[in-house]
ZAKEMAR-831976 format. One record per residue: residue in one letter; x, y, z of N, C-alpha, C, O in turn. Coordinates in steps of 0.02 Angstrom, whole numbers, plus 32768, in hexadecimal, padded with zeros to 4 digits. Layout:
% residues N
SITE lonu n_x n_y n_z ca_x ca_y ca_z c_x c_y c_z o_x o_y o_z
SITE A X Y Z X Y Z X Y Z X Y Z .
...
END
This chain:
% residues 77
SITE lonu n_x n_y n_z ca_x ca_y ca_z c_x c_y c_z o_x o_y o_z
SITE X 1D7C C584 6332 1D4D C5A3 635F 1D65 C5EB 636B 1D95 C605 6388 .
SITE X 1D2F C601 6349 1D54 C662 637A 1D59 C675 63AD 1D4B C64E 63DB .
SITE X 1D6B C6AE 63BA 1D70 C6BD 6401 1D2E C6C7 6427 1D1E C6BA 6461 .
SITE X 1D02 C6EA 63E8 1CBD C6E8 642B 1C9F C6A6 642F 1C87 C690 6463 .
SITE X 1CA0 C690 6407 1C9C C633 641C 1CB4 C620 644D 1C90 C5FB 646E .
SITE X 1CE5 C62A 6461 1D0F C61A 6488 1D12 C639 64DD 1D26 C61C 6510 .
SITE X 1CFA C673 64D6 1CD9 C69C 650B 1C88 C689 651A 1C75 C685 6555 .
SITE X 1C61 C67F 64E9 1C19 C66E 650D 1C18 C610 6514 1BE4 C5F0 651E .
SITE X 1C6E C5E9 650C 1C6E C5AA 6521 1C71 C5AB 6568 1C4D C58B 658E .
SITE X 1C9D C5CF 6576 1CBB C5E7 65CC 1C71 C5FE 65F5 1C53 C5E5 6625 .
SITE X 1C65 C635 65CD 1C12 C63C 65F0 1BDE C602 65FF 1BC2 C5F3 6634 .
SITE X 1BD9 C5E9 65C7 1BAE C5B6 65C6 1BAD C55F 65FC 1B87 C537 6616 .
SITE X 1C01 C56F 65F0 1C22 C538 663F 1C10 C54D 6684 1C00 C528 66B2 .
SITE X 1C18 C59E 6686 1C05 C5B7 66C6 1BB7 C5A9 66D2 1BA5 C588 6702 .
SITE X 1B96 C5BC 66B2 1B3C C5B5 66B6 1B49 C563 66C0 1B53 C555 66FB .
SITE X 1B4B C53A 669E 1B43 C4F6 66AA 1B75 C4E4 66F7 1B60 C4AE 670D .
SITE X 1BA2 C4F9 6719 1BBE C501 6759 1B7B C507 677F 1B65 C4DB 67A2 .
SITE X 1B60 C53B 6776 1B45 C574 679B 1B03 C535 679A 1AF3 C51C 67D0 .
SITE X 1AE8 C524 676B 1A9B C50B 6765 1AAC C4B9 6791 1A80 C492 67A4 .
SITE X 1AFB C4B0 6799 1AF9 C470 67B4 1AF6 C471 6804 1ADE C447 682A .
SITE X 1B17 C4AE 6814 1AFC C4BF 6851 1AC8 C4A5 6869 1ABC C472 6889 .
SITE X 1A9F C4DD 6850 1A5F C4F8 6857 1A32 C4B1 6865 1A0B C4A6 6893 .
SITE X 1A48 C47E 6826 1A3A C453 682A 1A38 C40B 684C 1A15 C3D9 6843 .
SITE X 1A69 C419 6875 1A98 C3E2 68A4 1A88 C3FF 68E5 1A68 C3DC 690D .
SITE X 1A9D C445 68F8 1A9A C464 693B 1A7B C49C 6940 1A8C C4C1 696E .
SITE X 1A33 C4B6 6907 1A0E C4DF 6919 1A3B C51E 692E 1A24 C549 6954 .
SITE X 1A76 C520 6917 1A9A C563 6911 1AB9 C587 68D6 1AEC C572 68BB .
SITE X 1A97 C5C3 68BE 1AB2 C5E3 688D 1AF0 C60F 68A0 1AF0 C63A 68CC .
SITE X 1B24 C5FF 6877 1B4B C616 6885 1B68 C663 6867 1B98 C682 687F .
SITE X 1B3E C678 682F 1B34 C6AD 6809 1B1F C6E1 684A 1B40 C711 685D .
SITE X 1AD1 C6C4 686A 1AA0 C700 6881 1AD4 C712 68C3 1AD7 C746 68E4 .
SITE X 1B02 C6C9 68CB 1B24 C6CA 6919 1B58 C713 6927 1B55 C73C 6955 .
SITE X 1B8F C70F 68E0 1BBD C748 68CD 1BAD C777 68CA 1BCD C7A3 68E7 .
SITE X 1B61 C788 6897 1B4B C7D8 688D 1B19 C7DC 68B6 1AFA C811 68AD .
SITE X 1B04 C7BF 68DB 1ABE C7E7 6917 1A7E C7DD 6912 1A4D C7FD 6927 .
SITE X 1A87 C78D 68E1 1A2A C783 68E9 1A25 C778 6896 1A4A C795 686F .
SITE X 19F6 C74F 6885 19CB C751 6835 19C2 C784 6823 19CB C788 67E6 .
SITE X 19A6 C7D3 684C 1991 C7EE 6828 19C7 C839 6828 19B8 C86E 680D .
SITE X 1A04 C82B 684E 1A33 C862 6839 1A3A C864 67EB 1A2F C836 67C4 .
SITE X 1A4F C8A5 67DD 1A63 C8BE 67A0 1AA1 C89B 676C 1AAA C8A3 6730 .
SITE X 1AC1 C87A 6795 1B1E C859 6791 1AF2 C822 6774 1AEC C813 6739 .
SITE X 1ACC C7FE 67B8 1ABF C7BB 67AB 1A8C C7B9 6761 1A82 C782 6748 .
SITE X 1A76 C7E4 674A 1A40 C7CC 671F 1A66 C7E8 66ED 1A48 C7D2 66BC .
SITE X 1A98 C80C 66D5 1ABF C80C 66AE 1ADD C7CE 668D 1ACE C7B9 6655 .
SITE X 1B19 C7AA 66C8 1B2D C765 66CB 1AFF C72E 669D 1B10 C70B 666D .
SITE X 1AB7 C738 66C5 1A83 C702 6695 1A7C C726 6667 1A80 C6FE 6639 .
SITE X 1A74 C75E 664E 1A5B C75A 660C 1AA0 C74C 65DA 1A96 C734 65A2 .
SITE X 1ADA C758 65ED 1B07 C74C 65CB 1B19 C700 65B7 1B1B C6EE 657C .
SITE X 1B27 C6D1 65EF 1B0C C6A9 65F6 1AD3 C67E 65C8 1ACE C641 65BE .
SITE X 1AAC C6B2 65B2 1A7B C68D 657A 1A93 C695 6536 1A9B C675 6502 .
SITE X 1A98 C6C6 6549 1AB3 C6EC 64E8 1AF2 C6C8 64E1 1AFB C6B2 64A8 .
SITE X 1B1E C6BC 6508 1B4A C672 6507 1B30 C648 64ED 1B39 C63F 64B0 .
SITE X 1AFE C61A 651A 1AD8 C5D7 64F6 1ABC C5FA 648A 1ACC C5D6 645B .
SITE X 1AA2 C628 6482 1A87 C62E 6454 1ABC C645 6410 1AAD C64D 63D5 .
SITE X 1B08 C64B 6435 1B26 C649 63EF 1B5B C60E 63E6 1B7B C604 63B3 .
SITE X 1B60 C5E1 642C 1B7F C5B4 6424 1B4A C576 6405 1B5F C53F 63F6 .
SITE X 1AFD C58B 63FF 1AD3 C55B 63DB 1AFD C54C 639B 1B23 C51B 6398 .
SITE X 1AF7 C56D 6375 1B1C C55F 6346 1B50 C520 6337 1B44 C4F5 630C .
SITE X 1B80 C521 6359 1BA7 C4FF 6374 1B8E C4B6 635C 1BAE C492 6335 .
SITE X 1B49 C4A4 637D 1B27 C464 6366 1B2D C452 6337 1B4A C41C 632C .
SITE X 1B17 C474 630C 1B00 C456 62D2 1B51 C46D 629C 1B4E C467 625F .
SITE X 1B79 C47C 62B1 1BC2 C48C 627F 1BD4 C440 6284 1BD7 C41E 62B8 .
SITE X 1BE4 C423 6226 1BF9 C3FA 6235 1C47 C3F1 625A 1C72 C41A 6269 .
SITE X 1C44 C3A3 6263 1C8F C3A1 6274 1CBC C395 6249 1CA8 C387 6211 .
SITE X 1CED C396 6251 1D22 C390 622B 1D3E C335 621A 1D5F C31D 61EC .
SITE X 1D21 C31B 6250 1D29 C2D7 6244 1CF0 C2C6 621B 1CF5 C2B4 61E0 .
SITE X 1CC9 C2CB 6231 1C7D C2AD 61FD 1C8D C2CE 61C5 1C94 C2A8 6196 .
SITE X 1C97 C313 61B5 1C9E C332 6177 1CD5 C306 6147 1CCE C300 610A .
SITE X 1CFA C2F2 6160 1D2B C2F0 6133 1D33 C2AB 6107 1D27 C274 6120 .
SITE X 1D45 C2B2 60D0 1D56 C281 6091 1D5C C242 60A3 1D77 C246 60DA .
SITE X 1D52 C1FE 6096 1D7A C1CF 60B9 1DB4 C1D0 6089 1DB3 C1EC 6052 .
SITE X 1DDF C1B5 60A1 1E21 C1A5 6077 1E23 C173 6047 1DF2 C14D 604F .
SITE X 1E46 C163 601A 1E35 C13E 5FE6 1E6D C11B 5FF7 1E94 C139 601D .
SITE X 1E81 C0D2 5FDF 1EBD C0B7 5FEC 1EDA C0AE 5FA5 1EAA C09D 5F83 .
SITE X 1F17 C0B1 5F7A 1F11 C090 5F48 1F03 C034 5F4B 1F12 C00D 5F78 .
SITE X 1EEB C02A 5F1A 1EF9 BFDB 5F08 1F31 BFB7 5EFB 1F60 BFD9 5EE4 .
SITE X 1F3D BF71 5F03 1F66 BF57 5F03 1F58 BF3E 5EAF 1F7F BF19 5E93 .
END
């Protein structure tokens, strides 16, 4: 995994934090820090936040390394 993989994973944990809030206690915790949905900070955050979700898509569909791989052969007796 690269590093920006690895940076829009961290993002992408925060938004899913943030949406469980929102979701549980009707509190965003994004708009709470920068001053509202529609500050400049905060709508930064979300859009980053998205472009996170849209290159860790990828991600999906890479196989794995377990499914990918060979089965082993045993010799015979």
């Amino acid at each position: 995994m690269s590093g920006i993989q690895r940076t829009a994973l961290v993002l992408i944990i925060i938004g899913a934090i943030n949406w469980g809030l929102i979701g549980f206690f009707q509190f965003d915790l994004v708009a709470s820090i920068f001053g509202g949905q529609d500050a400049g900070m905060a709508r930064i955050v979300y859009g980053l936040v998205g472009i996170a979700g849209l290159i860790n898509l990828g991600l999906l569909f890479k196989p794995s390394p377990e499914i990918s791989r060979e089965p082993e052969t045993k010799p015979t007796r």
